[in-house]
Backbone as CSV, one residue per row, in Angstrom:
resi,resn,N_x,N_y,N_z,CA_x,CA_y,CA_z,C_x,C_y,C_z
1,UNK,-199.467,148.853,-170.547,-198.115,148.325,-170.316,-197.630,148.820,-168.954
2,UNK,-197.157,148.126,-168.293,-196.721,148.033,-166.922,-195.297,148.966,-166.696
3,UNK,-195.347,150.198,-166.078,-193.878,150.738,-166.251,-192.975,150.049,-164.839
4,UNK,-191.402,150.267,-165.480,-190.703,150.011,-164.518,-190.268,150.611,-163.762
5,UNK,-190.135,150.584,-162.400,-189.507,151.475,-161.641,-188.136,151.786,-161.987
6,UNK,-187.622,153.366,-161.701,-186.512,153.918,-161.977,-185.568,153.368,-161.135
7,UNK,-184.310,152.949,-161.603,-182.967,152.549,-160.585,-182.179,154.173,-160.535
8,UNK,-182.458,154.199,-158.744,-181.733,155.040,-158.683,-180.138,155.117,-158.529
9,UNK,-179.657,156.571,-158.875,-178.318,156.621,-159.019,-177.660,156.694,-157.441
10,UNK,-176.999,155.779,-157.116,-176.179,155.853,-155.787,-175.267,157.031,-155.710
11,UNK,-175.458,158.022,-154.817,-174.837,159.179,-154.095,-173.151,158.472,-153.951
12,UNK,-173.585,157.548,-153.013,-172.188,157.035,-152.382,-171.316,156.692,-153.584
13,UNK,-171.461,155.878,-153.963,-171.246,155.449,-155.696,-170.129,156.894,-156.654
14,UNK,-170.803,157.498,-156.748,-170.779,158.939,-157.541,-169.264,159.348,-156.491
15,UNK,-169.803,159.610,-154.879,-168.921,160.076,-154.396,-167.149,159.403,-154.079
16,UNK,-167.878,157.741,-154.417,-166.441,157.240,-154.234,-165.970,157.862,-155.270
17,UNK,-166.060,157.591,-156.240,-165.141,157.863,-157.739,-164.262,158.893,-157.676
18,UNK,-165.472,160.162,-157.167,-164.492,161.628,-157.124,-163.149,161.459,-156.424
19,UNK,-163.991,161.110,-155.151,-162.791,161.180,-153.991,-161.512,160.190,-154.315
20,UNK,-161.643,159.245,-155.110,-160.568,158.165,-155.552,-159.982,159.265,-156.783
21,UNK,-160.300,159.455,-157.578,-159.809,160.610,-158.683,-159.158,161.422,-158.495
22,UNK,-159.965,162.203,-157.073,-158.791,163.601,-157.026,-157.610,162.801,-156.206
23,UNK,-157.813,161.822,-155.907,-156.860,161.065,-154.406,-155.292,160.884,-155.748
24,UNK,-156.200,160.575,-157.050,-154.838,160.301,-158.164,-154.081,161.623,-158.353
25,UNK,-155.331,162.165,-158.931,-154.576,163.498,-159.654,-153.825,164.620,-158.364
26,UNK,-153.942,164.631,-157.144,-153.472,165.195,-155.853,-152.276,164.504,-155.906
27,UNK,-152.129,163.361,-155.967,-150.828,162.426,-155.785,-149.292,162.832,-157.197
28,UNK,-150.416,162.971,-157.932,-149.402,163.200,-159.500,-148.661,164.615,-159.370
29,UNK,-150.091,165.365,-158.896,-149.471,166.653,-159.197,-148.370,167.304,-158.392
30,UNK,-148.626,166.758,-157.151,-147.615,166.931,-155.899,-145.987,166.322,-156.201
31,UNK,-146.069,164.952,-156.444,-144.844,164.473,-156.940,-144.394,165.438,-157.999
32,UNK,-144.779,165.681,-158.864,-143.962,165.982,-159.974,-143.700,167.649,-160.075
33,UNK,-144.562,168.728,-158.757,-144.047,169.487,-158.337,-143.302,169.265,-157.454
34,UNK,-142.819,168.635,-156.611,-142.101,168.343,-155.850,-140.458,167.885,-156.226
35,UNK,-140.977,166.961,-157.823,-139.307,166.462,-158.277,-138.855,167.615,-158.977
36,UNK,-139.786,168.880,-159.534,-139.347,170.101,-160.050,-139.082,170.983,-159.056
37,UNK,-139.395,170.588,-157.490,-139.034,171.805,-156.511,-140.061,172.900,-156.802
38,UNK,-141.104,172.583,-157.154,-142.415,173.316,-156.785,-142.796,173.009,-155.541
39,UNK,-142.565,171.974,-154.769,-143.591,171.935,-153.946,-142.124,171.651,-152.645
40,UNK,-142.411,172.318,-151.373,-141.476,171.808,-150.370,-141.395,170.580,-150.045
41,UNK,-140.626,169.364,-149.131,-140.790,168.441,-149.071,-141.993,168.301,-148.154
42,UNK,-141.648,168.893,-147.024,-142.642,168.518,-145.550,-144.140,169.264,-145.552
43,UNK,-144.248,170.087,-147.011,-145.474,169.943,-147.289,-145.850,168.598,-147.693
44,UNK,-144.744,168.064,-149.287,-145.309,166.899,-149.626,-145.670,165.898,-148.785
45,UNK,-145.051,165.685,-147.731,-144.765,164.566,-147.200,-146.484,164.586,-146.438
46,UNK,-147.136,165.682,-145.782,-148.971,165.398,-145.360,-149.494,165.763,-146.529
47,UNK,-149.034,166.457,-147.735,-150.065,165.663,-148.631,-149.993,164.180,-149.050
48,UNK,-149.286,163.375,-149.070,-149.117,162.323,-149.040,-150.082,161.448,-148.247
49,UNK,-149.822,162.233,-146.791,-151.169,161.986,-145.738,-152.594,161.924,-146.384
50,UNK,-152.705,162.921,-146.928,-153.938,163.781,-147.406,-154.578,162.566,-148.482
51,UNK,-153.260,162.079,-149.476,-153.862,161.542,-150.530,-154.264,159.966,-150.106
52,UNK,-153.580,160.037,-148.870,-153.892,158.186,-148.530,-155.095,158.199,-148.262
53,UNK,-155.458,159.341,-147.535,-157.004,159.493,-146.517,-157.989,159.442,-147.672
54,UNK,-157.793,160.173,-148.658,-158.668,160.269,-149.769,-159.118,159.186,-150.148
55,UNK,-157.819,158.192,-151.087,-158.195,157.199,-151.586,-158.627,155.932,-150.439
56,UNK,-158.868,155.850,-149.401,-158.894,155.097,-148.502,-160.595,154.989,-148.156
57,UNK,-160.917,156.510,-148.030,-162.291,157.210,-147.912,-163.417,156.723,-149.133
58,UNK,-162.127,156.985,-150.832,-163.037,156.508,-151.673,-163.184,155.338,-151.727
59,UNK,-162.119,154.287,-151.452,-162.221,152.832,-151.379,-163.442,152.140,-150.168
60,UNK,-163.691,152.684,-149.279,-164.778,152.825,-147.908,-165.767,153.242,-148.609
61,UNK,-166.422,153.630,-149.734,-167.409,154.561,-150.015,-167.504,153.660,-151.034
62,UNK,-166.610,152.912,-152.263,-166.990,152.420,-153.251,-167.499,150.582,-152.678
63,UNK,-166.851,150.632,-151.612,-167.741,149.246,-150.824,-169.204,149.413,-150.471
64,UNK,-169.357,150.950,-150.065,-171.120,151.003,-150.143,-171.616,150.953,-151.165
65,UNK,-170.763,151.726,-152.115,-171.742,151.653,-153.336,-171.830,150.156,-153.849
66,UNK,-171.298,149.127,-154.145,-171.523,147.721,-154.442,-172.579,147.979,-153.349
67,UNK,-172.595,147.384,-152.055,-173.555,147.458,-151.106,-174.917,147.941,-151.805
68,UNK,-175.013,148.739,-151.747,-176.269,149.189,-152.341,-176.443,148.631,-153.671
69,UNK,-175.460,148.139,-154.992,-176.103,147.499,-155.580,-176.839,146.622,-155.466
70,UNK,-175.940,145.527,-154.693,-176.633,143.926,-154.407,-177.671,144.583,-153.476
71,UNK,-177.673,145.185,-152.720,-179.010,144.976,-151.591,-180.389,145.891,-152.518
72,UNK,-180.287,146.678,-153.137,-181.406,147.939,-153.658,-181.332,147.923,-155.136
73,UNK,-180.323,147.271,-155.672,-180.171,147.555,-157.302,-180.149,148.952,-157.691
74,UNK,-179.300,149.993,-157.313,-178.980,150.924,-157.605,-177.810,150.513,-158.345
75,UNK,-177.933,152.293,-159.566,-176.893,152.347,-160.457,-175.633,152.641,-159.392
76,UNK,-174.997,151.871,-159.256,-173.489,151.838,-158.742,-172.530,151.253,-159.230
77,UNK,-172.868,150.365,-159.855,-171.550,149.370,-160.511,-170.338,149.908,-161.036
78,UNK,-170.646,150.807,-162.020,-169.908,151.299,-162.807,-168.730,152.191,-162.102
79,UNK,-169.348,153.147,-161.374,-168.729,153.834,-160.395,-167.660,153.802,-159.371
80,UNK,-168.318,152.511,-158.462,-167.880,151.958,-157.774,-166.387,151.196,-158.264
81,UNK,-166.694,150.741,-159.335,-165.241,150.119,-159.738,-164.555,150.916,-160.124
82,UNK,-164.565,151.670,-160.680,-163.704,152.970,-161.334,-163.012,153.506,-160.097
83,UNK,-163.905,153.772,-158.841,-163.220,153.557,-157.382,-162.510,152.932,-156.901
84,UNK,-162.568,151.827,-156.681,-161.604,150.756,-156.254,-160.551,150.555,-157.247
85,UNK,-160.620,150.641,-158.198,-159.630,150.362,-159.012,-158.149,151.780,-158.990
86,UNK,-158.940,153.011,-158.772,-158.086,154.156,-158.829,-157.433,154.151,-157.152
87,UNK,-158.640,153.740,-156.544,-158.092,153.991,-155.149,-156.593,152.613,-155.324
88,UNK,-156.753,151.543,-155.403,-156.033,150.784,-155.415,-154.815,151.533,-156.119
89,UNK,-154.476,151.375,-157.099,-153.788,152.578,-158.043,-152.632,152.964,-157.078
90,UNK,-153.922,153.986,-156.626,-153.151,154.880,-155.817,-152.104,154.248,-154.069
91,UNK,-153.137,153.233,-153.394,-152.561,152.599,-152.142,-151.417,152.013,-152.951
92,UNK,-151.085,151.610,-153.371,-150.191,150.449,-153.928,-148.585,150.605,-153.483
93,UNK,-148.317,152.195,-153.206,-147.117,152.509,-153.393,-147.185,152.533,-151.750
94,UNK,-148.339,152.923,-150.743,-148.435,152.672,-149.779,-148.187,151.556,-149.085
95,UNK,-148.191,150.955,-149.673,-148.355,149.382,-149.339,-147.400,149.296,-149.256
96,UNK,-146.485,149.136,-150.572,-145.133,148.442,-150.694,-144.627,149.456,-149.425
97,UNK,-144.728,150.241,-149.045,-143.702,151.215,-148.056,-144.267,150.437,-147.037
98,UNK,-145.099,150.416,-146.589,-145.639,149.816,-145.436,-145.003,148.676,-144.920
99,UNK,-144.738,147.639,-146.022,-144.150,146.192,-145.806,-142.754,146.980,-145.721
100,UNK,-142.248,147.625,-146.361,-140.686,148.309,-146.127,-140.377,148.241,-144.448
101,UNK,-141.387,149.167,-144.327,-141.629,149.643,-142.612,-141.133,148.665,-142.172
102,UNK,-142.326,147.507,-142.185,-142.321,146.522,-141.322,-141.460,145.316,-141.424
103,UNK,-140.744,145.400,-142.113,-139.736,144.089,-142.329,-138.197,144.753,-142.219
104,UNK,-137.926,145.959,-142.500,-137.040,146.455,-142.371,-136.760,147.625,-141.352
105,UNK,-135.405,147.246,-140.871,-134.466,148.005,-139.513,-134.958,149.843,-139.835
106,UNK,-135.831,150.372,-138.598,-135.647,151.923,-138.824,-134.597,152.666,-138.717
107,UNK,-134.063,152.775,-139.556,-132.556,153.477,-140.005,-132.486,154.493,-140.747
108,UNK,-131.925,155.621,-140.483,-131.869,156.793,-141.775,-130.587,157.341,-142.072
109,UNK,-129.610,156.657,-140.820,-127.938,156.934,-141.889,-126.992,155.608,-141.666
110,UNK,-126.628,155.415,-142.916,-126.270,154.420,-142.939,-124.837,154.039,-143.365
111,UNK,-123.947,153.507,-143.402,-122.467,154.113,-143.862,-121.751,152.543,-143.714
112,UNK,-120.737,152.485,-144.677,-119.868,151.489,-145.037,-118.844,150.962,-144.038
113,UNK,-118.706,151.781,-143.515,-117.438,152.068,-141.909,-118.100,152.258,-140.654
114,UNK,-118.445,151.118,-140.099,-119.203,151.664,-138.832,-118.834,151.754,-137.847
115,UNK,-117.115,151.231,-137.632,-116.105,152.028,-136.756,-115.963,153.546,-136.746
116,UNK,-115.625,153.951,-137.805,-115.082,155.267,-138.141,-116.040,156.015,-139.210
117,UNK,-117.422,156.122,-139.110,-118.104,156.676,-140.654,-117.214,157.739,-140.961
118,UNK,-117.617,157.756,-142.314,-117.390,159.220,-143.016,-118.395,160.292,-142.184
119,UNK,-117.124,161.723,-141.985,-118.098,162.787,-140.805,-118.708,163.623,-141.890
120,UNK,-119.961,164.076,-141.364,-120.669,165.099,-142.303,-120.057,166.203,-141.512
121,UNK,-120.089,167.299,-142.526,-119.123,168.713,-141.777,-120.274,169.857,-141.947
122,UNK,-120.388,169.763,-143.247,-121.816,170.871,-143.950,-123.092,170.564,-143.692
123,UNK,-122.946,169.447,-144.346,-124.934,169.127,-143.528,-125.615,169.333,-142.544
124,UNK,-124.663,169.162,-141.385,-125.944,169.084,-140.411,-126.123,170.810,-140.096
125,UNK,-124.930,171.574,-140.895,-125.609,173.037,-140.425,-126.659,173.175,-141.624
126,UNK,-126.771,172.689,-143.033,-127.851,173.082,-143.384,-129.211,172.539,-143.062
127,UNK,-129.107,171.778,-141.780,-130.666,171.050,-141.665,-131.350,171.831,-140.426
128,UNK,-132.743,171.932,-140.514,-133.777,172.807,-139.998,-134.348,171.860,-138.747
129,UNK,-135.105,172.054,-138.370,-135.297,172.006,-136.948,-136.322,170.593,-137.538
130,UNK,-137.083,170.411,-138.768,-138.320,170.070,-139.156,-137.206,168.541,-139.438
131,UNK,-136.303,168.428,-139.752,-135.160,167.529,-140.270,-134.347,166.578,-139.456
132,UNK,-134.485,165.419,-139.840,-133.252,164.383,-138.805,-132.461,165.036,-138.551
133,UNK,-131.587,164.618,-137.197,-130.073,165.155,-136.771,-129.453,164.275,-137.091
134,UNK,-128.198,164.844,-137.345,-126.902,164.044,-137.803,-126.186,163.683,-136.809
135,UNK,-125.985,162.835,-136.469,-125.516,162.276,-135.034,-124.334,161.591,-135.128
136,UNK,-123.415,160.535,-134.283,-123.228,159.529,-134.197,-123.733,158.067,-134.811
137,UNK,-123.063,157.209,-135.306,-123.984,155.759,-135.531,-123.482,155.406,-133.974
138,UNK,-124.983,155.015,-133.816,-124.760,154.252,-132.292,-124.589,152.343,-132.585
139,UNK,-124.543,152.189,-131.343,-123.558,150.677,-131.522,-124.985,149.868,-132.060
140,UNK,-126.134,150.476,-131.020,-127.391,149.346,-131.845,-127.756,149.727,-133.322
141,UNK,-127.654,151.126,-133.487,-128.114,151.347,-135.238,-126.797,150.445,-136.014
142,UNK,-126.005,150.541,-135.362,-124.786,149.465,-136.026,-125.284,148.141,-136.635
143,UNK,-125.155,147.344,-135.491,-126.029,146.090,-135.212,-126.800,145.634,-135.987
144,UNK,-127.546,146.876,-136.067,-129.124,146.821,-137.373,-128.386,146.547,-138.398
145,UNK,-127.820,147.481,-139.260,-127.480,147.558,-140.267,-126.147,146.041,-140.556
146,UNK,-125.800,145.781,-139.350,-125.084,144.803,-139.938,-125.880,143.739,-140.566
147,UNK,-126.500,143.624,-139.595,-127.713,142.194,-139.456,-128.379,142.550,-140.888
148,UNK,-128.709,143.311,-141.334,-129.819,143.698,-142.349,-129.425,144.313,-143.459
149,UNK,-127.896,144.501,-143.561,-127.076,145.217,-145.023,-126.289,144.546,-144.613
150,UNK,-125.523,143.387,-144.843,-123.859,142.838,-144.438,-123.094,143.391,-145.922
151,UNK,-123.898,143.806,-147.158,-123.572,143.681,-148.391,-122.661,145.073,-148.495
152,UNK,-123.608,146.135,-147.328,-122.733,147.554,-147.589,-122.027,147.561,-146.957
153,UNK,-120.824,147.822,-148.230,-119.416,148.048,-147.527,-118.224,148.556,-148.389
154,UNK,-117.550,149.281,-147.683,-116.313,149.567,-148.732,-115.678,149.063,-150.254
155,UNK,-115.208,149.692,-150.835,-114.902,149.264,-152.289,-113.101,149.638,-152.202
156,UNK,-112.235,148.784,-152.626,-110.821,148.796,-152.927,-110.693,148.925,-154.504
157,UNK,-110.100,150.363,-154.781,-110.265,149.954,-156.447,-108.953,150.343,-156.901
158,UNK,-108.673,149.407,-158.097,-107.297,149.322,-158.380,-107.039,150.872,-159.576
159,UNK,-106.910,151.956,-158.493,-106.741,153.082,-159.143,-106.200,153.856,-159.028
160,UNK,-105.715,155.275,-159.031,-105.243,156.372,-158.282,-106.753,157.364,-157.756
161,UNK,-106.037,157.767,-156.677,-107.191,158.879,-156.607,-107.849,159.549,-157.634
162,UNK,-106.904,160.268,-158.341,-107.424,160.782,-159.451,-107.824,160.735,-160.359
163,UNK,-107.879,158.901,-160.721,-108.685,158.496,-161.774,-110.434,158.476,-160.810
164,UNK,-109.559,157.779,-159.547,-111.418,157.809,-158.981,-112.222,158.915,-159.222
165,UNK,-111.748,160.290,-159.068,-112.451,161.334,-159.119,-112.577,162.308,-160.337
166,UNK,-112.072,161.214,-161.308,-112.331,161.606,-163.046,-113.525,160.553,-163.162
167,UNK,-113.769,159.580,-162.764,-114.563,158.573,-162.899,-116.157,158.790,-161.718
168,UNK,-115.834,159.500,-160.735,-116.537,160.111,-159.736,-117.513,161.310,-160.384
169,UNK,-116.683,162.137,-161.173,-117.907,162.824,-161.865,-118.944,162.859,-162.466
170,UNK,-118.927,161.879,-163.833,-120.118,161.474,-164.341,-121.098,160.566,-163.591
171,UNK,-120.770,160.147,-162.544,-122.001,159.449,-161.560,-122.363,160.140,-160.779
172,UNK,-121.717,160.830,-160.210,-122.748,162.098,-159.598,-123.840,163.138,-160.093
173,UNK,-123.273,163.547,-161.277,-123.921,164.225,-162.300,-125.044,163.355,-162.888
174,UNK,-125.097,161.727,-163.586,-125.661,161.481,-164.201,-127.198,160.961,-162.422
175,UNK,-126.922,161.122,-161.523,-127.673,161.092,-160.430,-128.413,162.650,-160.052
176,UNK,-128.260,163.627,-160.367,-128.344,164.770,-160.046,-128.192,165.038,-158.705
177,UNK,-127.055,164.704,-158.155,-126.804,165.115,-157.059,-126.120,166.092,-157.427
178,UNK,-125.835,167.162,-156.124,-124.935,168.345,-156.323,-123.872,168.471,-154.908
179,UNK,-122.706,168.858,-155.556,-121.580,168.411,-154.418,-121.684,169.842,-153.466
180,UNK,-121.391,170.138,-152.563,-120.916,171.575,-151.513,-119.595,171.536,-152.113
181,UNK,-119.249,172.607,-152.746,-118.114,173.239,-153.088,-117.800,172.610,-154.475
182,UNK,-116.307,172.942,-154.629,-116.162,172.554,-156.192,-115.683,170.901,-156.072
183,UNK,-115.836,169.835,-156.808,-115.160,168.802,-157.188,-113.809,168.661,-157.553
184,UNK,-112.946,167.950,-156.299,-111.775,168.041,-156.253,-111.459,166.948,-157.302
185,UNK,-109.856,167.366,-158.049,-109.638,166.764,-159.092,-108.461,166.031,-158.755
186,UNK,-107.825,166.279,-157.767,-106.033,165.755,-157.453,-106.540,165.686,-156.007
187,UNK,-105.936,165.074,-155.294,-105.471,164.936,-153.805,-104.894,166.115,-153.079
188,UNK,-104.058,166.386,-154.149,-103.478,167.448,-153.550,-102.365,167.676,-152.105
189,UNK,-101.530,166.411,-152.763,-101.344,165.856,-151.242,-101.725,164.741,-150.077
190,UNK,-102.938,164.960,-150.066,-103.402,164.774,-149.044,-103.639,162.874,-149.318
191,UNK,-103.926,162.397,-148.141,-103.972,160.897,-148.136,-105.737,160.585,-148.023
192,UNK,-106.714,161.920,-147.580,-107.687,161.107,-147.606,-108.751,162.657,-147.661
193,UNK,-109.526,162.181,-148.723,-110.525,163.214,-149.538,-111.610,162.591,-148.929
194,UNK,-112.497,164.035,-148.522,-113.978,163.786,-148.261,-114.793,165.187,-148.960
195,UNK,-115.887,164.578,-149.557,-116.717,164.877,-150.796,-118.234,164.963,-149.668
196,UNK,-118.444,165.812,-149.856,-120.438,166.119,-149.298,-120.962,166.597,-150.639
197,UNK,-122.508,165.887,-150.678,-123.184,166.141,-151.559,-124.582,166.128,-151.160
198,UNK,-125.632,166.757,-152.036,-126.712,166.576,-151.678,-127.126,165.694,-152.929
199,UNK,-128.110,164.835,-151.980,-127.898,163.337,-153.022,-129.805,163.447,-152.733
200,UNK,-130.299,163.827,-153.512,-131.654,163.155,-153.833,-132.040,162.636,-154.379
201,UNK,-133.551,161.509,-154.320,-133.361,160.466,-154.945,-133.901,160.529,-155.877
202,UNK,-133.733,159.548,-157.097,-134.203,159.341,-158.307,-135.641,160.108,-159.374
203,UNK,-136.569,159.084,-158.304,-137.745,159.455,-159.084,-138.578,160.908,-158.111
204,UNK,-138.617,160.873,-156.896,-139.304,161.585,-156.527,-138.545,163.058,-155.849
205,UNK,-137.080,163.193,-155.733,-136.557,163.465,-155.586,-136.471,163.965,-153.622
206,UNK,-136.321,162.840,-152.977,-136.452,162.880,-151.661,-134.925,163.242,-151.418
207,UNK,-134.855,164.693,-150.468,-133.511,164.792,-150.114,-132.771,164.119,-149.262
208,UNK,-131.729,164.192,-149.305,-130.438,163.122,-148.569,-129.463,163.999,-148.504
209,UNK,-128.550,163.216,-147.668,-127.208,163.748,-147.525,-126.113,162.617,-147.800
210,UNK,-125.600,162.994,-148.619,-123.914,161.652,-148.833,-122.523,162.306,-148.576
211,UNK,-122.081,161.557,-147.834,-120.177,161.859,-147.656,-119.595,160.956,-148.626
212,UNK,-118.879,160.632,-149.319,-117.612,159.848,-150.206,-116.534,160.378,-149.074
213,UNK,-116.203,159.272,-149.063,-113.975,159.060,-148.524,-113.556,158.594,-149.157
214,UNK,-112.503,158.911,-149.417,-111.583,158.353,-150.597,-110.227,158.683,-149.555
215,UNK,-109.851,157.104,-149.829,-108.198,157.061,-148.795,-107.317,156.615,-150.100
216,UNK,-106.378,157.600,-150.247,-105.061,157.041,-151.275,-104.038,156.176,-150.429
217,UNK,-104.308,154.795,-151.071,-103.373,153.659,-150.816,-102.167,153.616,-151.433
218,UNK,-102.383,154.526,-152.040,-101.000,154.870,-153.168,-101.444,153.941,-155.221
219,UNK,-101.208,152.583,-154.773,-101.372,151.881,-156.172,-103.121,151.907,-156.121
220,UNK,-103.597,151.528,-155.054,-105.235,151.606,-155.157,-105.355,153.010,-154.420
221,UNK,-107.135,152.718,-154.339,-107.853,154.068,-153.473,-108.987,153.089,-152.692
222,UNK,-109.420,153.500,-151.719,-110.476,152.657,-150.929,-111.224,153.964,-150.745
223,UNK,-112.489,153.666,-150.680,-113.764,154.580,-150.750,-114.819,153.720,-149.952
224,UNK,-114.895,154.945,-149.458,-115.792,154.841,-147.759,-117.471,155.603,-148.267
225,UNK,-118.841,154.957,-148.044,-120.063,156.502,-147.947,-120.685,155.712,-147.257
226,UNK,-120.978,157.116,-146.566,-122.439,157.637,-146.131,-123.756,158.346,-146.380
227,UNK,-124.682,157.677,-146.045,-125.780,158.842,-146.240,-126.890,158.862,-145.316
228,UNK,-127.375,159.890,-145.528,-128.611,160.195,-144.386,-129.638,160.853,-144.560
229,UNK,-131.053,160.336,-144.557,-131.567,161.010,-144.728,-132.412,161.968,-144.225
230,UNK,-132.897,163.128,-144.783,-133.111,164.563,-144.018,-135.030,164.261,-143.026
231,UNK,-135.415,163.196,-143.697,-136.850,163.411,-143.067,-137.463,161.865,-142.769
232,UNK,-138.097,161.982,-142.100,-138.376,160.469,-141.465,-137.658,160.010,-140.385
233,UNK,-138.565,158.478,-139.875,-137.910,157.932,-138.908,-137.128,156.663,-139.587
234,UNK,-137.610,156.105,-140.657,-137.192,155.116,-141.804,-136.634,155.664,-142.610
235,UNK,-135.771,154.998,-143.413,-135.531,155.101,-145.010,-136.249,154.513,-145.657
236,UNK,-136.503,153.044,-145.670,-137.021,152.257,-146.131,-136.531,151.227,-146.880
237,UNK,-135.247,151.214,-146.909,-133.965,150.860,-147.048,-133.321,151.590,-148.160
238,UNK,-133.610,152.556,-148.444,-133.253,153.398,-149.243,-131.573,153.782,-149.768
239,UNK,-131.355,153.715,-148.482,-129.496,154.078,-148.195,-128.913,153.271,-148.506
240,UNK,-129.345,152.026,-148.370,-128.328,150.873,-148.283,-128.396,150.812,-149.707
241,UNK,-129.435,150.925,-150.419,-129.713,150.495,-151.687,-128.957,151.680,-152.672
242,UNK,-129.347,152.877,-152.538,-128.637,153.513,-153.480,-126.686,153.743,-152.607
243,UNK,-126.292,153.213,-151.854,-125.116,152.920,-151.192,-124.238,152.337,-152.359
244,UNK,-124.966,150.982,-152.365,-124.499,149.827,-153.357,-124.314,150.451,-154.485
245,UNK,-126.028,150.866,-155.352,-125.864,151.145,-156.419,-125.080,152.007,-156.950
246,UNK,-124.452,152.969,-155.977,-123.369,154.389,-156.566,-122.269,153.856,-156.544
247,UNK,-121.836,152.517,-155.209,-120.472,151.784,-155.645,-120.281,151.093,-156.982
248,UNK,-121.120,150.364,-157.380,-121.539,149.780,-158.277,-121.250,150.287,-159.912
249,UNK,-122.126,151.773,-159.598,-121.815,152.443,-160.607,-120.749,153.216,-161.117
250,UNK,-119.746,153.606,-159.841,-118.329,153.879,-160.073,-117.265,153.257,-160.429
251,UNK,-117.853,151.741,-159.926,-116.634,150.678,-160.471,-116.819,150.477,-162.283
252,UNK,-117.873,150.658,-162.376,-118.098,150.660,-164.173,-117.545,151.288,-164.432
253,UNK,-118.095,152.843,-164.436,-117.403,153.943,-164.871,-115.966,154.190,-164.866
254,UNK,-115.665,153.551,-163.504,-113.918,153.510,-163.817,-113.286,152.469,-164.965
255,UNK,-113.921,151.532,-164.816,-113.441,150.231,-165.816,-113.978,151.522,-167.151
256,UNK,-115.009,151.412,-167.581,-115.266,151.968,-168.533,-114.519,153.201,-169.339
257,UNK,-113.184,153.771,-168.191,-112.818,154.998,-168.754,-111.354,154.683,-169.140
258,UNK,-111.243,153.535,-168.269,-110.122,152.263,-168.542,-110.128,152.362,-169.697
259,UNK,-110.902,151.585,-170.390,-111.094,150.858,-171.339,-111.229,151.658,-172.946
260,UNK,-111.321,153.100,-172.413,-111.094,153.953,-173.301,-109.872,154.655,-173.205
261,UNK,-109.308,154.326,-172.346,-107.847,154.898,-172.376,-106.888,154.299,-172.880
262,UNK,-106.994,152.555,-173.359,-106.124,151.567,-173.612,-106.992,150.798,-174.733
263,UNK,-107.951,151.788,-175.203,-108.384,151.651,-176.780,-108.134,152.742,-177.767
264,UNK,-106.595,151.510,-178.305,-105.997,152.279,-179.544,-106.803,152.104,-180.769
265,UNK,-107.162,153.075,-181.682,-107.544,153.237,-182.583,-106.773,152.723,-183.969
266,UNK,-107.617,151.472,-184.885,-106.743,151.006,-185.941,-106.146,151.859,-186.695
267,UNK,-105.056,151.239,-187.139,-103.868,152.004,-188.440,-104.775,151.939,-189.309
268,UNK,-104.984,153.366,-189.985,-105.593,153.273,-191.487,-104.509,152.910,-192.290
269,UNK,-103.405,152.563,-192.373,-102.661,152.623,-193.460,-101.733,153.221,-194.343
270,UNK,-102.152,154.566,-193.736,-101.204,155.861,-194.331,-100.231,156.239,-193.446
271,UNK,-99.832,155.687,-192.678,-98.688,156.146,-191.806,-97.548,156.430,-192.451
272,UNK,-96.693,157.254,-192.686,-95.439,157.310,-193.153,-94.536,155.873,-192.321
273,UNK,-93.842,155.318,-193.366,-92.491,154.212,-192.881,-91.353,154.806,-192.829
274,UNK,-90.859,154.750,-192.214,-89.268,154.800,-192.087,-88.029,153.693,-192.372
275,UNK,-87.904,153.670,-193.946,-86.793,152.459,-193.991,-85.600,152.257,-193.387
C-alpha cells in the first residue's frame, strides 16, 4: 500500500492566530484597566498602537498562511481563519475611527456659544504637558464646527435655576462625571453659574473636560457647554455628540421631576369631611 505524504503544519499559519489572539486579549485587558483606572491614559493610548500592529501583522501572516494552503496544501486553513476573523474583530473599531478621522472636522473643544464660550478656570491648570491646551476657539475652529454641528447649541428651559441644578444632578452622576468643588444648589444671587467637571466618557472612559453656564433669565434659565478634550488632535466627534446628549438628557430629567412634583397622589377615601 502506497503511503501518503505528510501535510505539513504551516509555521505562518500557527503564528497568525497567536499574534491575532494576544492582539484581542491586549486590547480587552487594557480597556477595562483603563475604564477601572488601572491603566494611565497615554499609556493606553500606544497600546492601542501596539494592538493595531499586532492584529494587522496577524492579518499579513494569516494571508500567507491561506497562501501556502492553495499553493503547497499545508495544514493552514483552520488557523488562518481563526486569524482573520480575530484580527478583523479587533480592526473594526479602528476602522470606524478612521472614517471618523476622515470625514470629520479635527476638533477637540467644542462649545454651544462660539462668541462667548463657557471659560474653563480649573482645567487647564490640571493638564500636563502630555495634554491638549485649552485655548481660545479660533474663528476657523468656529467655522468647522458650525459647518459640521449646526445642531450644537444652547438650550432655553422653562425653569428656575434651581430647579436646573436639582435636575443637573442626577445626569451628571448617572454619567460618572465628577464636578471641581461642591454642586451649587441656589444661585445665590448671582445671574450666571459656571460648573467644571471632569466628564469622561462612557464606555472606555476617555478623559474630558466640561463647563455648564447657566444664565438666570429670571422665569427661564439658558445653559451654555463646553468641552474639551485632554488628548488627541480629533475627537472624533465625540463633543458634539455627548454635547447634545447631556442637553437632551437634562431636558428629561427636568420634565421628569416636573412631573413628579404635580403628581398628586389619589384620595383613598378616608379623609376626614368637614360639614
Amino acid at each position: 500500500m502506497a503511503a501518503f505524504p505528510q501535510r505539513r503544519v504551516s509555521k505562518t499559519a500557527g503564528w497568525a492566530r497567536r499574534l491575532s489572539a494576544f492582539s484581542l486579549v491586549l486590547l480587552v485587558t487594557a480597556g477595562v484597566g483603563h475604564r477601572y483606572g488601572l491603566v494611565e491614559t497615554f499609556g493606553f493610548l500606544w497600546t492601542l498602537v501596539l494592538v493595531a500592529a499586532l492584529a494587522l501583522a496577524g492579518l499579513i501572516l494569516a494571508v500567507g498562511g491561506f497562501s501556502q494552503l492553495w499553493r503547497n496544501g499545508d495544514k493552514a486553513g483552520k488557523a488562518s481563519l481563526a486569524a482573520t476573523v480575530l484580527s478583523l474583530i479587533v480592526l473594526a473599531p479602528y476602522a470606524v475611527a478612521g472614517w471618523l478621522y476622515l470625514t470629520l472636522p479635527a476638533l477637540t473643544d467644542v462649545s454651544t456659544d462660539l462668541d462667548e464660550p463657557p471659560a474653563f478656570v480649573i482645567a487647564p491648570r490640571l493638564r500636563t504637558a502630555q495634554m491638549n491646551v485649552i485655548g481660545p476657539v479660533t474663528a476657523e475652529a468656529a467655522a468647522l464646527q458650525m459647518r459640521t454641528y449646526p445642531d450644537v447649541a444652547g438650550r432655553r428651559l422653562d425653569a428656575s435655576v434651581e430647579r436646573v441644578l436639582a435636575a443637573l444632578a442626577p445626569v451628571v452622576a448617572a454619567r460618572g462625571w465628577r464636578v471641581h468643588g461642591p454642586m451649587p444648589t441656589s444661585a445665590g444671587g448671582r445671574t450666571e453659574i459656571s460648573i467644571e467637571m471632569e466628564a469622561p466618557s462612557l464606555l472606555l472612559r476617555f478623559p474630558a473636560d466640561a463647563v455648564l453656564r447657566l444664565t438666570d433669565e429670571e422665569e427661564t434659565t439658558f445653559v451654555d457647554m463646553r468641552m474639551a478634550s485632554r488628548y488627541g488632535p480629533h475627537d472624533l466627534g465625540s463633543n458634539a455628540r455627548r454635547i447634545n446628549g447631556f442637553m437632551a438628557a437634562l431636558a428629561a430629567e427636568l420634565e421628569r421631576q416636573s412631573l413628579e412634583i404635580i403628581d398628586i397622589p389619589p384620595s383613598d377615601g378616608n379623609e376626614n369631611t368637614v360639614d
